[in-house]
C-alpha positions as CSV (number, residue, x, y, z in Angstrom):
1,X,229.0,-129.7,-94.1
2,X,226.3,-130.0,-97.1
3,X,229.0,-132.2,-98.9
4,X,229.6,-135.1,-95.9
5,X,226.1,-135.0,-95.2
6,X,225.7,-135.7,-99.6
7,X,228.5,-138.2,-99.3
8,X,227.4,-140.1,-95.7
9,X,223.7,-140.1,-97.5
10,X,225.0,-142.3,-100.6
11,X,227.0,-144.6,-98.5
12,X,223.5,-145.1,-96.0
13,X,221.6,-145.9,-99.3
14,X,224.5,-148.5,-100.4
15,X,224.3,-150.3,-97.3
16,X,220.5,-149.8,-96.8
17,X,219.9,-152.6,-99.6
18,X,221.1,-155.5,-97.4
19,X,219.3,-157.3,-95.1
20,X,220.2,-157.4,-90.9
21,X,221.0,-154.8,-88.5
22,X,223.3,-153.1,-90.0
23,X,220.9,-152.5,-93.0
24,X,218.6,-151.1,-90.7
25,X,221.0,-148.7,-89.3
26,X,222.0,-147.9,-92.6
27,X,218.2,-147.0,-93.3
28,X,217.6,-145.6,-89.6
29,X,220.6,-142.6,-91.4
30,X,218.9,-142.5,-94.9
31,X,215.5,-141.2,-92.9
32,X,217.7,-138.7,-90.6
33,X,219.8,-137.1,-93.0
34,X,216.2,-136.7,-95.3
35,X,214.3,-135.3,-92.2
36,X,217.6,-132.7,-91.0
37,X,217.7,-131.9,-95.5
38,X,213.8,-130.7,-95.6
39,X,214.5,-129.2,-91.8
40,X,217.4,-126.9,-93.3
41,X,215.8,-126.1,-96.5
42,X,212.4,-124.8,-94.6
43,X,214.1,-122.3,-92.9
44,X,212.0,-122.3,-90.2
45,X,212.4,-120.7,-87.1
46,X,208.9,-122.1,-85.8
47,X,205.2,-121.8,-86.2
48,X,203.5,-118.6,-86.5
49,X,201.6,-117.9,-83.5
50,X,199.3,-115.0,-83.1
51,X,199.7,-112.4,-80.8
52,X,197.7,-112.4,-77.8
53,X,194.8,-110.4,-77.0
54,X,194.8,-107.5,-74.4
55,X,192.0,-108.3,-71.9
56,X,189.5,-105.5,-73.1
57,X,189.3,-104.4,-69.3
58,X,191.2,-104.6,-66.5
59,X,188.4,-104.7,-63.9
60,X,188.6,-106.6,-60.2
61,X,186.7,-109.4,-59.9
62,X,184.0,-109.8,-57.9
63,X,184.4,-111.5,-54.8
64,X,181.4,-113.8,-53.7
65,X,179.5,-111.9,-50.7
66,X,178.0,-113.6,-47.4
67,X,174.0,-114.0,-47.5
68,X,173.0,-111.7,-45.7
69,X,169.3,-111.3,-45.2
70,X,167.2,-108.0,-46.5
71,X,165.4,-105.7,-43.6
72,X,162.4,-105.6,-45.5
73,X,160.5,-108.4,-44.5
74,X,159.6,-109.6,-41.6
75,X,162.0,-109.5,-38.3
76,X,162.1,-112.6,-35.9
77,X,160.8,-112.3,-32.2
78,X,163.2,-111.9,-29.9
């Protein structure tokens, strides 16, 4: 695989010096085969991502309560 990828790479740069669409392609395969060269040598499964944190706590949260008025003060008439 190494040696096609070697040999398809020479024959993109021979045709990248031209002018016209086909040049283009020709460079368009010259980037590729670059990018999938530095992409096999890295060896690189992915970025390394810490491990998340356990919540210090597993509590309930709070659930808002109703107003409710205190019996301390003053009751209405009624």
């Amino acid at each position: 695989m190494r040696r096609d990828l070697d040999s398809l790479l020479v024959l993109a740069l021979r045709a990248s010096g031209g002018s016209g669409p086909h040049a283009e392609a020709a460079r368009q395969i010259v980037l590729f085969v670059l990018v999938a060269h530095m992409l096999a040598a890295a060896q690189h499964d992915g970025p390394p991502h810490a491990a998340h944190r356990a919540p210090r706590a597993l509590r309930a949260r709070r659930t808002s309560r109703a107003y409710s008025e205190t019996l301390a003060g003053r009751r209405p008439r009624g």
